[in-house]
C-alpha atoms as one frame of an Amber mdcrd trajectory, in Angstrom:
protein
  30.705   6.226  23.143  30.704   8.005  20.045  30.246   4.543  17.581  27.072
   4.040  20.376  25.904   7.734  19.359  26.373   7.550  16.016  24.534   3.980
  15.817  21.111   5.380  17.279  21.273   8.837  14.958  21.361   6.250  11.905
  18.817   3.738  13.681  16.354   6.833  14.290  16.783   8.467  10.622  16.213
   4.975   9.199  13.619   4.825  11.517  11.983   8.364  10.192  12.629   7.393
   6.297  10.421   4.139   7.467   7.520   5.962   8.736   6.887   8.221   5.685
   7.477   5.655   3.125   5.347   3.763   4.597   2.516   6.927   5.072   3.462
   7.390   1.287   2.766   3.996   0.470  -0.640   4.249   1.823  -1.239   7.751
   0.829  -1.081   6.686  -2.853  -3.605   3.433  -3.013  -6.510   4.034  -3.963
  -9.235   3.335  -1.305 -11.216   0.862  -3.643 -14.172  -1.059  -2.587 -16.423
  -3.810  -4.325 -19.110  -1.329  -4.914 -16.855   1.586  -6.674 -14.972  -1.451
  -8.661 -18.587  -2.568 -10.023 -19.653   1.332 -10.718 -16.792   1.634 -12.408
 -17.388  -0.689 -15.005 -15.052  -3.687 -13.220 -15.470  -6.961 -11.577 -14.293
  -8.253  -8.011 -11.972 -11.146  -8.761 -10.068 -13.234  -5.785  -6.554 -14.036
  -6.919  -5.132 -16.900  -5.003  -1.616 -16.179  -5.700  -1.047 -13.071  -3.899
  -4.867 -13.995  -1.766  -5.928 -10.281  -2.133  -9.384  -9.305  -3.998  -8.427
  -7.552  -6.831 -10.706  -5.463  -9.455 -10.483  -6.213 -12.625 -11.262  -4.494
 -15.502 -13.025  -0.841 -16.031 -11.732   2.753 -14.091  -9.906   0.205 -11.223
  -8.180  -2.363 -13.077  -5.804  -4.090 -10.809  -6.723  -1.911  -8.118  -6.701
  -3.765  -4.477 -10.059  -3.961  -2.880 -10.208  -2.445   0.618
């Protein structure tokens, strides 16, 4: 009883930790879009590789496009 008890107080602060890094995560990209990327002084470039949109160059360099 008390290994069951112990497993699902470390399966819901794991599951806690999870959440905010993940809210973090988003939190802290920048919300880029073609049109700020182009103000900006930057082009909209598709690399295959990773097959995200990707700015390139000027204020947003390497920023993901949203």
């Amino acid at each position: 009883m008390r290994k069951q008890f112990l497993g699902f107080i470390a399966a819901a602060i794991l599951s806690v930790l999870g959440a905010v890094s993940t809210a973090a995560a988003h939190a802290a990209a920048p919300a880029v879009d073609a049109q700020t990327c182009a103000t900006g002084g930057g082009s909209v470039e598709y690399d295959s590789s990773t097959g995200l949109w990707t700015c390139i160059g000027g204020t947003y360099d390497g920023a993901a496009i949203s």
